[in-house]
N, C-alpha and C positions, 0 to 999 in steps of 0.2 A: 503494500500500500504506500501513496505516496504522500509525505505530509503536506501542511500548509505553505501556501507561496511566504519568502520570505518580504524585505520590506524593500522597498525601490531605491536603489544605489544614487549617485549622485552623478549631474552632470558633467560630463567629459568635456575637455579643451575644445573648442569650437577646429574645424579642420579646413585648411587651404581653400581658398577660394577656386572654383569648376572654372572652365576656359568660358572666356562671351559665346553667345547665341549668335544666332545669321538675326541680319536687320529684318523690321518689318517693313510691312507695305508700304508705299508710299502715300503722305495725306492728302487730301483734295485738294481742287485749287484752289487756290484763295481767292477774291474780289479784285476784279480788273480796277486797273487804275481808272480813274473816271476820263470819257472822252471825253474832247472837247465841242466847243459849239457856244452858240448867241443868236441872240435877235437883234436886228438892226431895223431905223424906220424913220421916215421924215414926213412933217407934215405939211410940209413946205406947200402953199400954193400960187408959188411963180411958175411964170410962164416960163415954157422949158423950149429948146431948140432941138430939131429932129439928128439924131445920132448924136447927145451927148449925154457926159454921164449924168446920173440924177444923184448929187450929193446927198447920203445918208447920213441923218444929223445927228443921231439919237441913238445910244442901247438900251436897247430895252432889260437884256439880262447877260450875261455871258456864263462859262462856269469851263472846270479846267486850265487848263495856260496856251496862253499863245495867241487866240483867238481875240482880237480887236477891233477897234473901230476907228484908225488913222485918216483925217484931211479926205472924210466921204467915202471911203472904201475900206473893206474888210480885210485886217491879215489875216492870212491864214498860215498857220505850219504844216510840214508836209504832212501826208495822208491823203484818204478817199473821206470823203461829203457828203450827204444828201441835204441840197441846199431847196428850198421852197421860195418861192420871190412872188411879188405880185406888185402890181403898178394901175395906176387907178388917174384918168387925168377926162377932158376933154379934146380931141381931137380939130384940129383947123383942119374944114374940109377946102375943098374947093369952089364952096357955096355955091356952087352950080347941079352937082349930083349927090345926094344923099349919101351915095355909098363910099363918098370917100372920105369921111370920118372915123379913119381908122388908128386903134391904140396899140401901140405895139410895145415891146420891150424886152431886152435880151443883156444876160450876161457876159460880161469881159473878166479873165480872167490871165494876172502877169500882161496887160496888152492884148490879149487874143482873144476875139468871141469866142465863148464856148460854141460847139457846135450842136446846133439840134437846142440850144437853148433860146431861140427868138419865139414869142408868142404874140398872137393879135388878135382883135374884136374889132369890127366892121358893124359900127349903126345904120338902119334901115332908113333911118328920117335923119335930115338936121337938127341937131338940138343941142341946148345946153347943159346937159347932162352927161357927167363923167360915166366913161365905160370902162369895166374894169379887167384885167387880165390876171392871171396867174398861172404858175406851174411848178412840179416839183422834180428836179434832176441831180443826176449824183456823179460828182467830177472827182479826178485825182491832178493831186497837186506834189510838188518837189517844195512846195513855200513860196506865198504870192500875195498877190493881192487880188479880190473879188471885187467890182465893179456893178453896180445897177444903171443901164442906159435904157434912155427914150428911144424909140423904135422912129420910121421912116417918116415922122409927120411931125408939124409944130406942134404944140399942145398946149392948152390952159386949163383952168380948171373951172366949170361951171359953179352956178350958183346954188347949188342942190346938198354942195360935197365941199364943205370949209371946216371943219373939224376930223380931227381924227388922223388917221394916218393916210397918205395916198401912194409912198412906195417902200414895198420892208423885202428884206431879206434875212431868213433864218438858215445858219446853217447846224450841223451835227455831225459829227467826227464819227467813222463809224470803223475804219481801219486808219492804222499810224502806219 
């Protein structure tokens, strides 16, 4: 027969430390830097002359780095854009034919029209009522400057449309 267990001995000298483990997994990623990007906008309602730029006087917000708003045009740092514009004025027809009171407006970008960036509205009657245009495109840049111009026609601004804004430009960094 076997007697009773005796009483529990004391703890021995702690022993050498085991070799390290293989690393773990890799953690998620973390939170992209913020892009850049702003709103730009004037309410300017002088009369504008046909192909020039339309000084943007104002920022609305900006957020990121880089992105500004120098002497009427946007810098912008390198990267790709999706830029939204819109321009809003009265047209000088040729007071003879309704339809050529037409609003245009297109982006310059470093000196170069964008391309595929010119947009227009053609009113049916004469009138003094601002026609408005917009559109939204997405350019790449090496670092420049962004541009808002008046399209192929003189332009003023009727009596309908004297507050508020009449040409803005947002843009949004979407690759660096």
């Amino acid at each position: 027969m076997q007697g009773p267990a005796g009483p529990q001995g004391a703890v021995g000298p702690q022993g050498a430390a085991g070799p390290q483990g293989a690393a773990g997994p890799q953690g998620s990623q973390g939170a992209a830097a913020p892009a850049n990007g702003g709103y730009f906008y004037t309410s300017s309602t002088a009369a504008q002359n046909a192909n020039t730029v339309i000084p943007l006087t104002t920022t609305g917000a900006t957020y990121g780095t880089g992105v500004a708003l120098s002497g009427g045009a946007i810098t912008l740092p390198a990267g790709t854009y999706v830029v939204t514009y819109s321009w809003s004025a009265d047209a000088v027809g040729d007071l003879l034919n309704a339809n050529t009171e037409i609003v245009s407006a297109y982006l310059v970008l470093g000196g170069t029209e964008v391309p595929g960036s010119r947009i227009r509205s053609t009113t049916s009657t004469l009138s003094s009522v601002d026609g408005y245009v917009s559109n939204t495109i997405t350019i790449s840049t090496t670092g420049g400057t962004l541009q808002l111009f008046n399209g192929g026609r003189n332009v003023t601004h009727g009596t309908t449309n004297l507050t508020g804004f009449v040409g803005a430009v947002n843009v949004q960094q979407v690759t660096r």
